[in-house]
C-alpha positions as CSV (number, residue, x, y, z in Angstrom):
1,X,-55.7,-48.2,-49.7
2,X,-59.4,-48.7,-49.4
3,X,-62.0,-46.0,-49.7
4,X,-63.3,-44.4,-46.6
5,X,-66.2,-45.4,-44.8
6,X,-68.4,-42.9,-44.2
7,X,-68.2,-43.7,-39.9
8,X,-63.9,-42.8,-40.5
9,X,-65.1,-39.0,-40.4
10,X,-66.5,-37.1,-37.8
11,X,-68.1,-34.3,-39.1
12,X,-67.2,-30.9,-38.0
13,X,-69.4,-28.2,-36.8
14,X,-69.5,-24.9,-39.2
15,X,-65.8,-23.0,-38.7
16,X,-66.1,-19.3,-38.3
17,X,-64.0,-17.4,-41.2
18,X,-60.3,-17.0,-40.1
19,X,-58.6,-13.8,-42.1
20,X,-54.7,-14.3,-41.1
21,X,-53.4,-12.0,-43.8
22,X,-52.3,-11.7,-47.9
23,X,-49.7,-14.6,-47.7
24,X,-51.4,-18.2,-46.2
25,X,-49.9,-21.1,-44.4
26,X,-49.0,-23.9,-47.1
27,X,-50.4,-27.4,-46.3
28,X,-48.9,-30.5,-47.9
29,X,-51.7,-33.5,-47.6
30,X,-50.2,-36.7,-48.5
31,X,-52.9,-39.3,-48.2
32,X,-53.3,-41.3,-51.6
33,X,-57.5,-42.3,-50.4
34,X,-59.1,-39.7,-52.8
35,X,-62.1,-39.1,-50.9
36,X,-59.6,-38.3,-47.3
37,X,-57.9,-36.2,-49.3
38,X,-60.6,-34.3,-51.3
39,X,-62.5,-34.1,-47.7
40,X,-58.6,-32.4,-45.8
41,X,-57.6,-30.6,-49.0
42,X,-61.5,-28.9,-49.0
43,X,-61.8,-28.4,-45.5
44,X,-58.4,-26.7,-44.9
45,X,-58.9,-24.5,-47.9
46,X,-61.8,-23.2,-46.5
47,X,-59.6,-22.4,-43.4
48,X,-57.5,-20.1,-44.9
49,X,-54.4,-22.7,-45.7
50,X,-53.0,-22.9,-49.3
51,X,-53.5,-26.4,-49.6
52,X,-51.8,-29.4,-52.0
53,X,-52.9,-33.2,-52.1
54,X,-50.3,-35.6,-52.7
55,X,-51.3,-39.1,-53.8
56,X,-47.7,-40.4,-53.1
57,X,-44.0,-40.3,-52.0
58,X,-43.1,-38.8,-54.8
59,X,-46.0,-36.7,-55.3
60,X,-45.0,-35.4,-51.7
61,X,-41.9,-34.8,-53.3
62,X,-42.8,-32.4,-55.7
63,X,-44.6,-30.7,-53.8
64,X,-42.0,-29.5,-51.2
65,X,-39.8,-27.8,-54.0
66,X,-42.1,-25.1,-52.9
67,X,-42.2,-23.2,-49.3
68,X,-44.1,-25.8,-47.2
69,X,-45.5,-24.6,-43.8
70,X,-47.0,-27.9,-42.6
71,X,-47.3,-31.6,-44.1
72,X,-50.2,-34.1,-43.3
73,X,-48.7,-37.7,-43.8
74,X,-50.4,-40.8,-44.0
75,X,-48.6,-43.9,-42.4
76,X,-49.9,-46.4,-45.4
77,X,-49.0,-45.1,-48.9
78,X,-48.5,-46.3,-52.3
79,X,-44.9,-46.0,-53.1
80,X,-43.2,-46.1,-49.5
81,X,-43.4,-45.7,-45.8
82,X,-45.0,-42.9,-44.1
83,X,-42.5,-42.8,-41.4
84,X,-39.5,-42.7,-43.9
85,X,-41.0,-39.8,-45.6
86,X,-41.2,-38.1,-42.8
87,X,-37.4,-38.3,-42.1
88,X,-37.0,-36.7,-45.9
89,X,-39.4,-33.6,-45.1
90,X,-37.3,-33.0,-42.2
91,X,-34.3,-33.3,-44.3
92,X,-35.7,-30.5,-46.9
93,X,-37.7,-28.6,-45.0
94,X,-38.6,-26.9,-41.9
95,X,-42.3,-27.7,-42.2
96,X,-44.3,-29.1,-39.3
97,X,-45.6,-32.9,-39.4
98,X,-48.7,-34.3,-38.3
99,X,-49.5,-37.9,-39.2
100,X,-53.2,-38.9,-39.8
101,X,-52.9,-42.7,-40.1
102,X,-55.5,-45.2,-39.3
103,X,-52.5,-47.2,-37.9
104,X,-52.7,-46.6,-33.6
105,X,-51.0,-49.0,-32.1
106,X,-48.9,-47.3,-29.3
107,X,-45.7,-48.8,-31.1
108,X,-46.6,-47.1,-34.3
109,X,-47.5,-43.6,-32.4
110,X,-44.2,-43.8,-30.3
111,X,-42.2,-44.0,-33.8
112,X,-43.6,-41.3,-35.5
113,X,-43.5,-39.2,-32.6
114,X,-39.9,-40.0,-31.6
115,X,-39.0,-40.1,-35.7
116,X,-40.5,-36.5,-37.0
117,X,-44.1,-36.1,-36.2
118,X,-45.3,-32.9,-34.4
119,X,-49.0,-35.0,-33.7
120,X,-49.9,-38.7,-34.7
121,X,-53.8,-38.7,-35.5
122,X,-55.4,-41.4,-35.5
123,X,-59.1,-42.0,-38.2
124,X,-61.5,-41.6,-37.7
125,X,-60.7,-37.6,-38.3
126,X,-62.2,-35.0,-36.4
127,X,-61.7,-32.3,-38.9
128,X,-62.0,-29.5,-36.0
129,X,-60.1,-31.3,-33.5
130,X,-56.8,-31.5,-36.5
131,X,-57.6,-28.0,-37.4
132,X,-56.9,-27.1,-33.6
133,X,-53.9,-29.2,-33.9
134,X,-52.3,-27.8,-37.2
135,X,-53.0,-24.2,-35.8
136,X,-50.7,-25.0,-32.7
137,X,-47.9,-26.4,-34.4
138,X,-47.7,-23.9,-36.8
139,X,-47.7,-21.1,-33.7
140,X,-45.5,-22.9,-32.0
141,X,-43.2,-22.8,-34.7
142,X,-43.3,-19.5,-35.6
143,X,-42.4,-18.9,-32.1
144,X,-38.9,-21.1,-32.1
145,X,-38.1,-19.0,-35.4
146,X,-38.2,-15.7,-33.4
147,X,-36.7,-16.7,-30.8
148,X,-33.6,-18.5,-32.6
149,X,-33.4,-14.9,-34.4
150,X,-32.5,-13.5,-30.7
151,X,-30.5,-17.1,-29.2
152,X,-29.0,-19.2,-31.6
153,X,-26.9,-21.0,-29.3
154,X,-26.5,-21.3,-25.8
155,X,-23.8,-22.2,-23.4
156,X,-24.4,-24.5,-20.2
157,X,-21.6,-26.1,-18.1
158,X,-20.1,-28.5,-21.1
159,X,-22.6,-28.1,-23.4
160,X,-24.2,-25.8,-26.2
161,X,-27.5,-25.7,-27.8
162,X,-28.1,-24.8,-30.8
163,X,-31.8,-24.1,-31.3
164,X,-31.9,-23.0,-34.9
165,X,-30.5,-26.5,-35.7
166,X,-31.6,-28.3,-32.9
167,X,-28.4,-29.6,-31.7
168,X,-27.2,-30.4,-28.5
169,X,-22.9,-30.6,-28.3
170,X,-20.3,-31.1,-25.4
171,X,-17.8,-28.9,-24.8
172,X,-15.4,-31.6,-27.0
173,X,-17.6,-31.1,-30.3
174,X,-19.4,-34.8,-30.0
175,X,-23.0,-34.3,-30.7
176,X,-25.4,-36.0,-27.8
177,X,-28.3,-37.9,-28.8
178,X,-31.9,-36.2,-28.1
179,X,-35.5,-37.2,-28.9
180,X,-37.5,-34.5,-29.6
181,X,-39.3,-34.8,-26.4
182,X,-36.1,-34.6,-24.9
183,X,-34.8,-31.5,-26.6
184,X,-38.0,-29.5,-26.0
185,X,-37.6,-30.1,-22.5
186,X,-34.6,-28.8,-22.1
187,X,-34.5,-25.8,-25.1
188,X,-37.8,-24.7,-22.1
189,X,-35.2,-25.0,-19.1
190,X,-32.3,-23.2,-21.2
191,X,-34.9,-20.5,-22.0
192,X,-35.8,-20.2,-18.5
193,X,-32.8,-18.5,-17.6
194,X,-32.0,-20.3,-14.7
195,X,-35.9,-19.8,-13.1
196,X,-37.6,-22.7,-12.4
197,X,-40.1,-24.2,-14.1
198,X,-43.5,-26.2,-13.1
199,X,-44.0,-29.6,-13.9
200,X,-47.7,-28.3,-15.2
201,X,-45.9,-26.2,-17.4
202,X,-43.4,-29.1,-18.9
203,X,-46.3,-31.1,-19.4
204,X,-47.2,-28.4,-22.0
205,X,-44.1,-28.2,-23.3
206,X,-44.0,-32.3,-24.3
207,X,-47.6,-32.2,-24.9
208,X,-47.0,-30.6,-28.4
209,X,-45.6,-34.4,-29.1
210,X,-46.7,-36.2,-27.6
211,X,-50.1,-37.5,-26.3
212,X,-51.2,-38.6,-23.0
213,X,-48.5,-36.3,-21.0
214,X,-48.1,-36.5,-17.2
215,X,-46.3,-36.0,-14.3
216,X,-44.5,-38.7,-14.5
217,X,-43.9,-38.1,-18.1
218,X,-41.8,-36.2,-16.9
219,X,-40.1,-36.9,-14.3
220,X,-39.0,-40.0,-17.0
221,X,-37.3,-37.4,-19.2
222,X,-35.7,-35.4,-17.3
223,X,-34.2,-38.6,-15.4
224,X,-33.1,-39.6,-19.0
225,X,-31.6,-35.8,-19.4
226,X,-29.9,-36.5,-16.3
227,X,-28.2,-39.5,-17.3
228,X,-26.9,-38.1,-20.6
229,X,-25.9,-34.5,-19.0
230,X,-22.9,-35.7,-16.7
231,X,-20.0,-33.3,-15.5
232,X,-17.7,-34.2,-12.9
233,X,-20.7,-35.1,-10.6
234,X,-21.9,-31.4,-10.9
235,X,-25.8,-31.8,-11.2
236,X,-27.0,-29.8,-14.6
237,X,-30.7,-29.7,-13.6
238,X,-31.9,-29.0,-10.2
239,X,-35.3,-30.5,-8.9
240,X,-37.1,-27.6,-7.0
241,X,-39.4,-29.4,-4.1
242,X,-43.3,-28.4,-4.8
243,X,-42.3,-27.0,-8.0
244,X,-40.2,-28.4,-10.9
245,X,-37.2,-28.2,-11.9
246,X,-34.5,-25.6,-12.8
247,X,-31.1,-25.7,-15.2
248,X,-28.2,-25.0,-13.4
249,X,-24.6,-23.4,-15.4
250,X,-26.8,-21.3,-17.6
251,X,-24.7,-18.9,-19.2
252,X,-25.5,-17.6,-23.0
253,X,-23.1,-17.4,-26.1
């Protein structure tokens, strides 16, 4: 991969100190263009991440045998694809994954989104803008670890969720086939308890993978929820005129 040019990097305004404690969130960056990833491995070290470069696959490798928080992945590297890795780091850890790829074409950030990735960012890199990012994802994250503490899994009409594993199963054991978009939407219904939620508030909920979220984002996946969530003509989730939509058969484990 080439060398940056210097126009690939917005430069950042100063960031103020951040103290978050003795024990820092780990970074992976996996990015095998030296200078991006001297200029991430600098800049989120100065933010308060414990932060590794990785030139390669197997580079990225290595590093995971230790406790990884988050992992920067670039779409282009040396030994493999981007995308594949990203369906290993899933498979050994439970690290977020942002991508920072100069490839954006909306078939590329569809496929990472749908495959692993938490964000797709495209270069040039606005160093404050990906800080911002990384920061959500890792609170976010933090958030579905205590709360799968409390709810681990969830019974609704013929179905459980399990939100530790993030597994969705009828009432005959078969798992049903989610995107991540997909589970999100609905692990934010099933937490509702039944109270219904805005469509301004979903967008939220798919904005953390998606960019470009609207209304009728949506409305597309619940209709797609709809489809796969069928019992005996009994409706699963409830569209709530002026407001959003609700789960119906909510009962926990």
């Amino acid at each position: 991969m080439a060398l940056e040019r210097k126009d690939d990097v917005v430069p950042p305004a100063p960031a103020p100190h951040d103290s978050r404690g003795p024990q820092r969130e780990r970074l992976v960056v996996v990015e095998d263009d030296p200078v991006t990833q001297t200029m991430l491995v600098d800049y989120f070290s100065e933010n308060n991440f414990d932060v590794v470069g990785a030139g390669s696959c197997a580079e990225c490798r290595q590093a995971l045998r230790a406790r990884t928080d988050l992992v920067f992945i670039d779409v282009h590297l040396p030994d493999g694809d981007g995308f594949e890795l990203a369906k290993e780091v899933q498979s050994l850890s439970n690290a977020g994954i942002i991508f920072v790829t100069r490839r954006d074409t909306d078939v590329d950030r569809i496929l990472g989104l749908e495959i692993a990735g938490d964000h797709y960012v495209t270069k040039p890199i606005n160093l404050r803008d990906l800080l911002a990012r990384a920061r959500s994802v890792l609170r976010r994250r933090l958030i579905e670890r205590k709360a799968t503490r409390n709810r681990n899994a969830i019974a609704f009409g013929d179905w459980i969720i399990d939100l530790t594993r993030r597994e969705l199963t009828g009432s005959d054991g078969k798992p049903v086939a989610l995107t991540r978009a997909e589970f999100d939407l609905l692990a934010a219904l099933v937490g509702a308890d039944g109270r219904p939620l805005s469509r301004d508030y979903l967008i939220e909920v798919v904005s953390n993978r998606q960019s470009d979220v609207d209304v009728r984002t949506v409305d597309a996946l619940i209709a797609r929820l709809r489809r796969k969530l069928v019992s005996d003509g009994t409706p699963v989730i409830a569209t709530i005129t002026g407001i959003g939509y609700k789960l119906l058969l909510n009962e926990r484990l």
